[in-house]
N, C-alpha and C positions, 0 to 999 in steps of 0.2 A: 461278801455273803450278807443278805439282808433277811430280817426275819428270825425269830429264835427257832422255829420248827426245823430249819436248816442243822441245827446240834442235832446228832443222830443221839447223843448221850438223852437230849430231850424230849425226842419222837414220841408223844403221845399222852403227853403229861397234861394235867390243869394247866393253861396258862398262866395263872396265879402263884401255882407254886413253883413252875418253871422261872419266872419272873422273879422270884425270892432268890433260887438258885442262882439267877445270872447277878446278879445284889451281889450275892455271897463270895462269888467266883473273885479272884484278882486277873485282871487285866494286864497282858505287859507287851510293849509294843517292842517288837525285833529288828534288829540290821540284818541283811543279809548277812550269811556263813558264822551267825554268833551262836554262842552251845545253848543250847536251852538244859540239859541234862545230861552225864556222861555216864558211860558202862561203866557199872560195877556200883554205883555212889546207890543210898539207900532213895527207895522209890519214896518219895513225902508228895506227890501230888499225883493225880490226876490231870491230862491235858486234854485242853480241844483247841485246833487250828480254826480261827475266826477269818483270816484269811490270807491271801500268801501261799508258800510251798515249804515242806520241808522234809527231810531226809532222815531214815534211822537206818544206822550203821555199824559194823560189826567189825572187830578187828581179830583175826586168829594169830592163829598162837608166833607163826613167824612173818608175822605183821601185814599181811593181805588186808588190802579194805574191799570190806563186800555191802552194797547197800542193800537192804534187807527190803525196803520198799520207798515211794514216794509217799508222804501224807497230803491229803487236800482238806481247803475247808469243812468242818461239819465232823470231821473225823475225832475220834480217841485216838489216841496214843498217852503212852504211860501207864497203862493198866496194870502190870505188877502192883502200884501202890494199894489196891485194893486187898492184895494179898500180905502186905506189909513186907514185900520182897526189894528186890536191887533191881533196877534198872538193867536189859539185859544189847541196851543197845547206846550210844551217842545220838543223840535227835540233836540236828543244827538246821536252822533257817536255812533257807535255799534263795529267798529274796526276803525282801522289806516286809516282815508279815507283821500278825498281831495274832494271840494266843490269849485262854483263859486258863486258869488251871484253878481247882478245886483241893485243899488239903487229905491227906486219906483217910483222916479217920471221920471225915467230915463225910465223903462218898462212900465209905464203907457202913456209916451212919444212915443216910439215905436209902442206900440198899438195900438193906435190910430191913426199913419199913416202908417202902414201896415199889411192890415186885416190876410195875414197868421200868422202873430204870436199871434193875436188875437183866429184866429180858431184851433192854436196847443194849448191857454190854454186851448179855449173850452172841446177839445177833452180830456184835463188831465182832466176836473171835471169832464167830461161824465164819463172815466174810475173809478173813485173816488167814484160818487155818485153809478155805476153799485155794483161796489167790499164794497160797505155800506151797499145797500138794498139785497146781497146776505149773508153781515156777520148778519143783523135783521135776514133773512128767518133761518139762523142754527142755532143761539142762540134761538132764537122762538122754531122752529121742532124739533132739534135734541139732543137726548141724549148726557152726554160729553163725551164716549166713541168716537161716530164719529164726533163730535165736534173736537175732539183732532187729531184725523186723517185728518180730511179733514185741520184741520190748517197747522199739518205738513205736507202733502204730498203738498200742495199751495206752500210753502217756499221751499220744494224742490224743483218743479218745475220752479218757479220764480224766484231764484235763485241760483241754486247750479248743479247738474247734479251730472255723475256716478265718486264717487273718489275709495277710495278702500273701497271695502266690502259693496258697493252699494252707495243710492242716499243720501248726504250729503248737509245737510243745512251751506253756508260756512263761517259761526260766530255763535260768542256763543248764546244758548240762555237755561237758565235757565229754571225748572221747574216753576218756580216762574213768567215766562216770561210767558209759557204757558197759566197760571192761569189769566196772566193777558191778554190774547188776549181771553180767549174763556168763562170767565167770570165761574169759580167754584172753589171749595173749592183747596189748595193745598192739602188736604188727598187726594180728589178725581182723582185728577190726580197722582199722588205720584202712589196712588195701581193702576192704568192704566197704567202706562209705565211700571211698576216693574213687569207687568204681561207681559206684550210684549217684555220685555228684559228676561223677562222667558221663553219666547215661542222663544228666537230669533229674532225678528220679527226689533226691532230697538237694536242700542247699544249708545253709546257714545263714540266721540274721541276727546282730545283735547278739551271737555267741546263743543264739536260741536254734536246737533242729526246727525246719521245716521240710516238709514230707509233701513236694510240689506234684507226684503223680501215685496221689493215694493207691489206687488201682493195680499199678506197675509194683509195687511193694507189696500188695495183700496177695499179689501173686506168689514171691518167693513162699508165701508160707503151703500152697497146695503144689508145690515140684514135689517131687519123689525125694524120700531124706537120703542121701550117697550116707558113706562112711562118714564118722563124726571128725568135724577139724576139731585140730587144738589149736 
């Protein structure tokens, strides 16, 4: 990510005092799969992904892992701190990233004397609560064949564009990863990509999805929804 405008936390600010801000921030460079924060521990910062990928995740009560969403650069995460609450998820690097984080009484200071950075968090839970009540409507409606696609072809779009051999999600993510963002069985996804890797349709590289007949996928999601699989 180049550029401070890219911090959506920063969107709109003096450059001067945005610049103060990033001063103030600590910096701290990640390995892949390392915890940045775990559910439940008290929220003491604020984050922003500078860049890299990373993952916030949820574990219920008889130990399902569900990932709650991907973060990309530019983005908040950890916002509870500003409420002086608990963290209500695990955030772990996804690859080799780099993150800043701000203390909360530090951002909750700022906020409250300069309403844009108040209204750029706004606008992150707006996007947040939108991208939640549209993940209820597909879990709810759709079968997990296009369940499965509309997850993937989101990540490609959101983060990845055309590498070789089409649109490329750019970190790894497991079958297993799948299962856990779109809520069904691993067989059921398992005979779904192994059908679509039959057809061509995606492949893998590097333990990264690629999505080699964009088209042929954006299909599944306008078929007619049969009865819901489990």
């Amino acid at each position: 990510m180049s550029g401070d405008a890219a911090i959506g936390l920063l969107a709109g600010l003096d450059p001067e005092f945005a610049g103060s801000l990033l001063e103030q921030a600590e910096r701290r460079i990640l390995q892949a799969d390392e915890v940045i924060f775990t559910e439940g521990s008290p929220a003491q910062a604020v984050h922003v992904l500078v860049s890299g990928a990373a993952r916030l995740v949820q574990t219920t009560p008889d130990g399902a892992r569900v990932i709650i969403k991907h973060v990309i650069p530019g983005e908040i995460f950890g916002s509870p701190a500003l409420l002086n609450g608990s963290y209500p998820v695990d955030a772990v690097s996804v690859t080799d990233s780099v993150e800043l984080q701000w203390p909360s009484q530090l951002i909750q200071d700022v906020v409250t004397g300069h309403p844009p950075i108040a209204l750029n968090v706004i606008r992150d839970l707006e996007v947040r609560l939108r991208e939640m009540e549209s993940r209820v409507r597909d879990l709810s409606n759709e079968p997990v064949e296009q369940r499965l696609a509309r997850t993937t072809l989101r990540r490609v779009d959101k983060f990845g564009g055309q590498g070789p051999g089409g649109g490329e999600i750019p970190f790894p993510v497991s079958r297993q990863d799948l299962v856990d963002l779109i809520g069904c069985t691993l067989h059921t996804a398992s005979r779904t990509l192994q059908a679509w890797e039959a057809q061509r349709q995606i492949r893998r590289r590097r333990r990264r999805p690629v999505v080699a007949d964009v088209d042929a996928v954006a299909k599944i999601l306008e078929a007619p929804s049969p009865s819901k699989q489990k």
